[in-house]
ZAMARGU-4260 file (C-alpha; in steps of 0.2 Angstrom, whole numbers, plus 5000, padded with zeros to 4 digits):
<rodrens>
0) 5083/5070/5074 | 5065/5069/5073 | 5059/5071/5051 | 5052/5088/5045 | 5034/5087/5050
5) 5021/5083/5036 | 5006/5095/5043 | 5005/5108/5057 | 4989/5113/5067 | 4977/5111/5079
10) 4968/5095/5087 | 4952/5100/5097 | 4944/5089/5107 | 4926/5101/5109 | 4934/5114/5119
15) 4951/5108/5124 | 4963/5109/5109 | 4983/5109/5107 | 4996/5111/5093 | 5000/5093/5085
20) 5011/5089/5070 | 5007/5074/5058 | 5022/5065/5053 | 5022/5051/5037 | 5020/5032/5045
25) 5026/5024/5030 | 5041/5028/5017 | 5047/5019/5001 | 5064/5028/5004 | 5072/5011/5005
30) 5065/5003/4989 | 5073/5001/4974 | 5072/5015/4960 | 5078/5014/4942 | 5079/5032/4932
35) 5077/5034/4915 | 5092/5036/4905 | 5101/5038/4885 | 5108/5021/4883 | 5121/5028/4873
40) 5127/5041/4883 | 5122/5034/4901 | 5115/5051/4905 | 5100/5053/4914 | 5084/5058/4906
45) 5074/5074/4912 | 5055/5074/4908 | 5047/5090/4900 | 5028/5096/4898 | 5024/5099/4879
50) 5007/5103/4871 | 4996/5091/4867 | 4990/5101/4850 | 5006/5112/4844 | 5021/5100/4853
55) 5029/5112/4857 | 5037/5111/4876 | 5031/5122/4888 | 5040/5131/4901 | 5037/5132/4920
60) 5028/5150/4921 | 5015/5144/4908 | 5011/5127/4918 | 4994/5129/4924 | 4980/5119/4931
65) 4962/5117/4921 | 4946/5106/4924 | 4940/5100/4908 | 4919/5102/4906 | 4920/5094/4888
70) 4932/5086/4878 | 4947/5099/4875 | 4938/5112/4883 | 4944/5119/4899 | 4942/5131/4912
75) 4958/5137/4920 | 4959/5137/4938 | 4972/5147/4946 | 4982/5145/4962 | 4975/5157/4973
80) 4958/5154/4968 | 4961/5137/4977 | 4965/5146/4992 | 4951/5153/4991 | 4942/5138/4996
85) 4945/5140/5014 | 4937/5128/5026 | 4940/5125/5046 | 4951/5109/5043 | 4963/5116/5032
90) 4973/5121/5049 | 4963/5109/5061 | 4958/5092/5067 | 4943/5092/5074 | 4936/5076/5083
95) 4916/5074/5074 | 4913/5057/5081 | 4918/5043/5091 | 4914/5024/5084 | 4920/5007/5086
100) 4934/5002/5078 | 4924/4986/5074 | 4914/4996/5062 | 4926/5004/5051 | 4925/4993/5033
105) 4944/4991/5032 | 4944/4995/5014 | 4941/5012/5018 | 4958/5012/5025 | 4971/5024/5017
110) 4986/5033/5024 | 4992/5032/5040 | 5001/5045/5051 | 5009/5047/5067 | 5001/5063/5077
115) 5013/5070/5090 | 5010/5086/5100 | 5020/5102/5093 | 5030/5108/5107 | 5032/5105/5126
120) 5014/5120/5130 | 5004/5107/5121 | 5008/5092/5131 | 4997/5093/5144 | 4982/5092/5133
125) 4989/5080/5122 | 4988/5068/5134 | 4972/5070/5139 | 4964/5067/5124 | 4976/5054/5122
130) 4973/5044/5138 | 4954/5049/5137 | 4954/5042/5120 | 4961/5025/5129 | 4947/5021/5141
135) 4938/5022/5124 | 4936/5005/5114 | 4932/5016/5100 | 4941/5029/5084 | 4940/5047/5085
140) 4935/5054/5067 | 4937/5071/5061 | 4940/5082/5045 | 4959/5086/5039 | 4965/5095/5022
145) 4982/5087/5016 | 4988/5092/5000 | 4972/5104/4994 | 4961/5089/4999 | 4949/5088/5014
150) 4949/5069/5019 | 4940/5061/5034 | 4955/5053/5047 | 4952/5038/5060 | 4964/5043/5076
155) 4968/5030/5088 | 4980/5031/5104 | 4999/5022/5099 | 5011/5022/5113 | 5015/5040/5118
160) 5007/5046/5105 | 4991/5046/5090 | 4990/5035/5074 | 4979/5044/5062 | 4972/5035/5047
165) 4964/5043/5032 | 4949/5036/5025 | 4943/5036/5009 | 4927/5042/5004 | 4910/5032/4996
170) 4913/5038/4979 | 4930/5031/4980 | 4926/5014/4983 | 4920/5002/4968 | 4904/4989/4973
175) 4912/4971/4976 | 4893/4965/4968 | 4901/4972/4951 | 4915/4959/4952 | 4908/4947/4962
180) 4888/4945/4955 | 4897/4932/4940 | 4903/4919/4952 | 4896/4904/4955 | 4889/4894/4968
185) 4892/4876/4967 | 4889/4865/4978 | 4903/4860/4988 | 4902/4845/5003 | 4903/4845/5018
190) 4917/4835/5018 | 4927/4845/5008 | 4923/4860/5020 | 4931/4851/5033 | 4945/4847/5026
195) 4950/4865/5021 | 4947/4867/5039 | 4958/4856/5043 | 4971/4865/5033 | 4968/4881/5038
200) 4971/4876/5056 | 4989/4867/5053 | 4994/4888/5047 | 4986/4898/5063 | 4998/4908/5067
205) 4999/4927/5073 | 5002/4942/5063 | 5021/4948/5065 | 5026/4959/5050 | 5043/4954/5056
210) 5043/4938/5047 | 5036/4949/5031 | 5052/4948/5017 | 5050/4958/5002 | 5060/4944/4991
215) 5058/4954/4975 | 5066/4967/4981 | 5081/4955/4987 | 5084/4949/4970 | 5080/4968/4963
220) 5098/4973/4973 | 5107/4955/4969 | 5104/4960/4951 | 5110/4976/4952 | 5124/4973/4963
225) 5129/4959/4950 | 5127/4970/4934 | 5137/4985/4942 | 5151/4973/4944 | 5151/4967/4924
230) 5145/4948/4928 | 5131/4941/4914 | 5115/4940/4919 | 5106/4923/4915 | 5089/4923/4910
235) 5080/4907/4918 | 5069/4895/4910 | 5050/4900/4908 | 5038/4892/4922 | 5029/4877/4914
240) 5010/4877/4921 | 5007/4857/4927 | 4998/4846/4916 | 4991/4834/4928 | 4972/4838/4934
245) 4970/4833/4952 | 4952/4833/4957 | 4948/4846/4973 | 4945/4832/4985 | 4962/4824/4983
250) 4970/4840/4982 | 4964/4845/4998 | 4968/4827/5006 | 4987/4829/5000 | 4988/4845/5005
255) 4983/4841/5025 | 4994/4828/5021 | 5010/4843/5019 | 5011/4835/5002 | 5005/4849/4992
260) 5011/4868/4989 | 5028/4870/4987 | 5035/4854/4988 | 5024/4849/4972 | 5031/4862/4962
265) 5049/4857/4967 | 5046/4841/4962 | 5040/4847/4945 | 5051/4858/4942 | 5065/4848/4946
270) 5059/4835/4933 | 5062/4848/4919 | 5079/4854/4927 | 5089/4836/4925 | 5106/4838/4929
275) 5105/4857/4936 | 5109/4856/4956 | 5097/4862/4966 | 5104/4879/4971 | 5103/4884/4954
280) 5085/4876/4951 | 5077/4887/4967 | 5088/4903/4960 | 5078/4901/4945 | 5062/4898/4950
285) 5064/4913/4960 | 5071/4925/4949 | 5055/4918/4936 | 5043/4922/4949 | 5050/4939/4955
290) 5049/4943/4934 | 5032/4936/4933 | 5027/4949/4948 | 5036/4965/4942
</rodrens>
């Protein structure tokens, strides 16, 4: 059974339009969650709104929504009033533009969706926008409202269906030079160039998010699983950073020589685990680093 859909409306293609549904791409219903809770009662804590002046709570039918134009000053904005601000994407997706994918600065990347048409009358021209859109090396883009907000949305054919992006605008982005104007340049050889190459070779590989595993959230489960059945939970040793000072030259020849990375910090930490077997060493090291992460 397909999920309730997220959106419901229109996609035109100039004059040819059909009903299409957008569906979430991604979900975090598998992750992990911890609730708040009263450790002496092992209830479950509910949140509540109170006022910021008087501290006293505030009940649902006097929540509202304000913009503040100075500080503690604001101008109340009610719920219909924001329906007011009707525009032609709230209900449809119209296709502006086509450009190359090429030329779409991937940090303007958001949220992806899956577009599907809405019902068996729109399949027709579903498909022809679709398959049109294949002979195409290029993204559609057009104007959508989600959630009271109009956002720009890159739409690409995916199998039998659309893949539709939405992009963030300019004023969401931060200037890299801001973060990036301190750094230096020194001067690096050419022979340390080459060598990082070299290395960077040795790890071609191609992109398979089949291979991805999210080990924090493995050991999130173990520790829960281990907890709920009354077993002691042992806090490992802190990570010690390396003393040694390797210069970048030899650091890059012992990496190409597969001396490097992990197997130096096994080594090191193994030093400072004496007479721990390993199982127990590479538990701690990562439970430490799942810790360090969180």
């Amino acid at each position: 059974m397909a999920p309730r859909a997220y959106w419901k409306g229109t996609l035109k293609l100039s004059l040819v339009s059909c009903p299409v549904v957008l569906y979430p791409a991604t979900t975090a219903a598998e992750k992990t969650r911890f609730h708040l809770i009263n450790r002496e009662t092992g209830n479950r804590l509910k949140q509540q709104m109170v006022d910021s002046e008087t501290g006293d709570v505030v009940e649902s039918d006097q929540k509202g929504r304000g913009y503040e134009l100075r500080k503690g000053k604001y101008v109340e904005i009610e719920p219909e009033e924001l329906e007011a601000v009707q525009i032609e994407s709230n209900h449809t997706i119209d296709i502006e533009s086509f450009v190359p994918s090429e030329e779409i600065d991937q940090r303007y990347l958001n949220h992806p969706y899956y577009i599907a048409p809405d019902g068996k009358a729109a399949v027709d021209a579903f498909a022809v926008i679709r398959d049109a859109m294949k002979d195409q090396d290029r993204v559609a883009l057009a104007k959508i409202v989600l959630t009271n907000r109009e956002h720009m949305i890159a739409i690409e054919p995916l199998g039998k269906g659309l893949l539709g992006t939405t992009l963030r605008f300019p004023y969401e982005l931060r200037e890299e030079d801001q973060f990036f104007d301190d750094i230096k340049s020194p001067k690096i050889t050419k022979d340390m160039v080459e060598l990082a190459s070299h290395i960077l070779q040795t790890k071609a590989a191609h992109f398979d998010p089949g291979k991805f595993k999210d080990e924090y959230e493995t050991a999130l489960k173990a520790l829960v699983k281990r907890k709920a059945s009354g077993k002691t939970i042992e806090l490992p040793e802190p990570e010690e950073r390396p003393s040694n000072v390797v210069s970048l030259m030899d650091a890059l020849k012992q990496s190409l020589k597969g001396r490097g990375g992990k197997k130096t910090a096994a080594k090191s930490h193994g030093r400072r685990a004496t007479g721990r077997n390993r199982s127990a060493r590479k538990t701690h090291r990562s439970t430490a680093r799942h810790r360090k992460a969180g």
